[in-house]
C-alpha positions as CSV (number, residue, x, y, z in Angstrom):
1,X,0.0,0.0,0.0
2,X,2.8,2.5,0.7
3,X,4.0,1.7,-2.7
4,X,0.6,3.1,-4.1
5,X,1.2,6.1,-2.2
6,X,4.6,6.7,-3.2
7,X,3.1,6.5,-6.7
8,X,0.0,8.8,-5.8
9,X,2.8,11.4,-4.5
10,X,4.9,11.1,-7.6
11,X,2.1,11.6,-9.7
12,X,1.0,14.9,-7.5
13,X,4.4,16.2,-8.1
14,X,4.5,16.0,-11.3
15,X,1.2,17.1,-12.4
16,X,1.6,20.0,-9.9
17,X,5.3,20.6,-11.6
18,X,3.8,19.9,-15.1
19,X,1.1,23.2,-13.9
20,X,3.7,25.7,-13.0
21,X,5.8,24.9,-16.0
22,X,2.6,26.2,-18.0
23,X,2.1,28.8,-16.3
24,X,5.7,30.3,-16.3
25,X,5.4,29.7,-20.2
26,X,2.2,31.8,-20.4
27,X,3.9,34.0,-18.0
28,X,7.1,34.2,-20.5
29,X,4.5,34.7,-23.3
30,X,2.7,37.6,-21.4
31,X,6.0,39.9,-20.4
32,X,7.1,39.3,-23.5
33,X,4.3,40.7,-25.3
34,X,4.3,43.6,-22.5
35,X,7.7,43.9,-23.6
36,X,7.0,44.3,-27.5
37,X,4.4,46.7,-26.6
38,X,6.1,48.8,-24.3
39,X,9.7,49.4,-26.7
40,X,7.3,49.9,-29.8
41,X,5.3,52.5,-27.9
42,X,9.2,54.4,-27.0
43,X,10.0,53.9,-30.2
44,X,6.9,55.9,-31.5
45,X,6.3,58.6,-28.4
46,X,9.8,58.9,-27.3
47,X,12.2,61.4,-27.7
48,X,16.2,61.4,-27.4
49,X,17.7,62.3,-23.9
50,X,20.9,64.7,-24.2
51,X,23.8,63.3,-25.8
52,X,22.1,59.9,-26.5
53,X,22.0,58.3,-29.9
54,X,21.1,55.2,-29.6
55,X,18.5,55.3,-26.2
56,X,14.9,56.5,-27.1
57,X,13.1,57.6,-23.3
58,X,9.5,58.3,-22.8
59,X,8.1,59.4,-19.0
60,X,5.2,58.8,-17.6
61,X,3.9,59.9,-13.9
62,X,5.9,57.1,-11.6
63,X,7.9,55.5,-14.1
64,X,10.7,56.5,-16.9
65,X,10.8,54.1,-19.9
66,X,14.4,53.6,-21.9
67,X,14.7,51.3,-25.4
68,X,18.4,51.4,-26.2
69,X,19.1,49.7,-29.5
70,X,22.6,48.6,-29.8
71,X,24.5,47.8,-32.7
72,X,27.0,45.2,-32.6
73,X,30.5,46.0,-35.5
74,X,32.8,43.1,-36.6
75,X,36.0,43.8,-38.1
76,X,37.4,40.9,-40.4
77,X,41.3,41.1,-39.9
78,X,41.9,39.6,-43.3
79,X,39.9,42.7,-45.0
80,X,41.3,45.3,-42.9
81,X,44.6,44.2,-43.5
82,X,43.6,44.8,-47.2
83,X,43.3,47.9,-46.6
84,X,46.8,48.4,-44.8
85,X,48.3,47.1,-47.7
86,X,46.1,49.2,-50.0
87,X,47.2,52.3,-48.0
88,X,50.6,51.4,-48.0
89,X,50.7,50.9,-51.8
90,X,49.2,54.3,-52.6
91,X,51.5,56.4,-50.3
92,X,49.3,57.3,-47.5
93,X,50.9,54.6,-45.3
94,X,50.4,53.3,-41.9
95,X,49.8,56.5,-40.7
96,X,46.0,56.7,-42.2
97,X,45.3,53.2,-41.3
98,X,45.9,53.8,-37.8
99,X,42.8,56.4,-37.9
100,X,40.8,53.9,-38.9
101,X,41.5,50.5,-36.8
102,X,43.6,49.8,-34.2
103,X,45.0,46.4,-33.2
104,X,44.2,44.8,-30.4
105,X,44.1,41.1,-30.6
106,X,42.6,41.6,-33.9
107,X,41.0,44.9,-35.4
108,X,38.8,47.3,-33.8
109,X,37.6,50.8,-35.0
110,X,39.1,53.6,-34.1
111,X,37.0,56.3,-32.6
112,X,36.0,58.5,-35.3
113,X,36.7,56.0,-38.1
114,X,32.9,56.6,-39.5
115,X,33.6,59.6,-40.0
116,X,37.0,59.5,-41.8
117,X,36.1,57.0,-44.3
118,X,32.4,59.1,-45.1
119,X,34.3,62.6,-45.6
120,X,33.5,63.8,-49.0
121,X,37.2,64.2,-49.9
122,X,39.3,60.9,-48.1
123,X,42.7,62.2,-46.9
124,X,45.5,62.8,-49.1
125,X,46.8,59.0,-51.2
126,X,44.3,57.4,-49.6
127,X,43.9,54.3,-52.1
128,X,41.2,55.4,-54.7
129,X,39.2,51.8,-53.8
130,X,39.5,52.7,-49.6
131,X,35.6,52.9,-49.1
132,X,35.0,49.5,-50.7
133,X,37.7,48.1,-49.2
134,X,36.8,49.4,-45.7
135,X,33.0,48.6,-46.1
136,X,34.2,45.2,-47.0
137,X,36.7,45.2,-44.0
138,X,33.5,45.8,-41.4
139,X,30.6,44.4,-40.5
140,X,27.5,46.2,-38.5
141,X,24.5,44.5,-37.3
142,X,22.0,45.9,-34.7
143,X,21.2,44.0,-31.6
144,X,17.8,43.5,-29.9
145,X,16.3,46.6,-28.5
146,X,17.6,46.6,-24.4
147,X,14.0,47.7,-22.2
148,X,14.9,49.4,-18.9
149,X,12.1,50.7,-17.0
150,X,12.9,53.0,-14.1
151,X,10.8,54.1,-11.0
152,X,11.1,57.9,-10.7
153,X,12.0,59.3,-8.0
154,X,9.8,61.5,-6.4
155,X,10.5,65.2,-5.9
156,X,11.1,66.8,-2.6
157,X,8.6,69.9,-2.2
């Protein structure tokens, strides 16, 4: 008879487990829906804060919504190294690569490389091909839009 039991109690468990999974999965379904809604209505109503490019913020009474929308950039070392070489070759040297990538353990962007490389006029021997070669070189994707939703803080009188 105890055996029964022990069977009875598994059984409980599991349905009971089996329940609460469901429910965290309509739970999951439900802030992520919340979610959706809340960055599309930023991304509609909100406005830049100072000095942000990337974070769209919309306030309410009690709380302070932020969508941030990163961008992730990939530099492919064997492309950028094509455009060393191509610098090299037309004169301009080492010195212009090194204002648009650094080395690190591979290549990053220098800060300011965007706008070097979409200058009407590219610095002196800069290789005629240099804006192929560098769009080539990098790679930029956008990330998920990052939600933060704040409490404000209220205001002493």
């Amino acid at each position: 008879m105890s055996e029964q039991k022990d069977r009875i109690q598994v059984d409980a468990a599991a349905v009971m487990y089996l329940r609460a999974l469901a429910a965290k999965e309509d739970a999951e379904a439900a802030v992520g829906r919340h979610r959706q809604a809340l960055i599309e209505l930023v991304q509609e109503h909100g406005q830049y804060p100072p000095r942000a490019t990337k974070t769209l913020a919309l306030s309410g009474n009690e709380y302070e919504l932020r969508v941030t929308t990163p961008i992730e950039v990939t530099v492919d070392t064997r492309k950028a190294l094509n455009v060393r070489f191509a610098c090299m070759i037309s004169g301009a040297g080492g010195r212009l690569f090194r204002r648009l990538f650094k080395k690190i353990e591979t290549f990053v962007l220098v800060q300011g490389a965007d706008e070097l490389i979409n200058q009407p006029k590219l610095p002196e021997r800069a290789p005629r091909n240099l804006r192929s070669l560098f769009a080539r070189a990098v790679k930029i994707r956008e990330l998920a839009p990052q939600l933060e939703v704040r409490k404000k803080e209220k205001e002493a009188a």
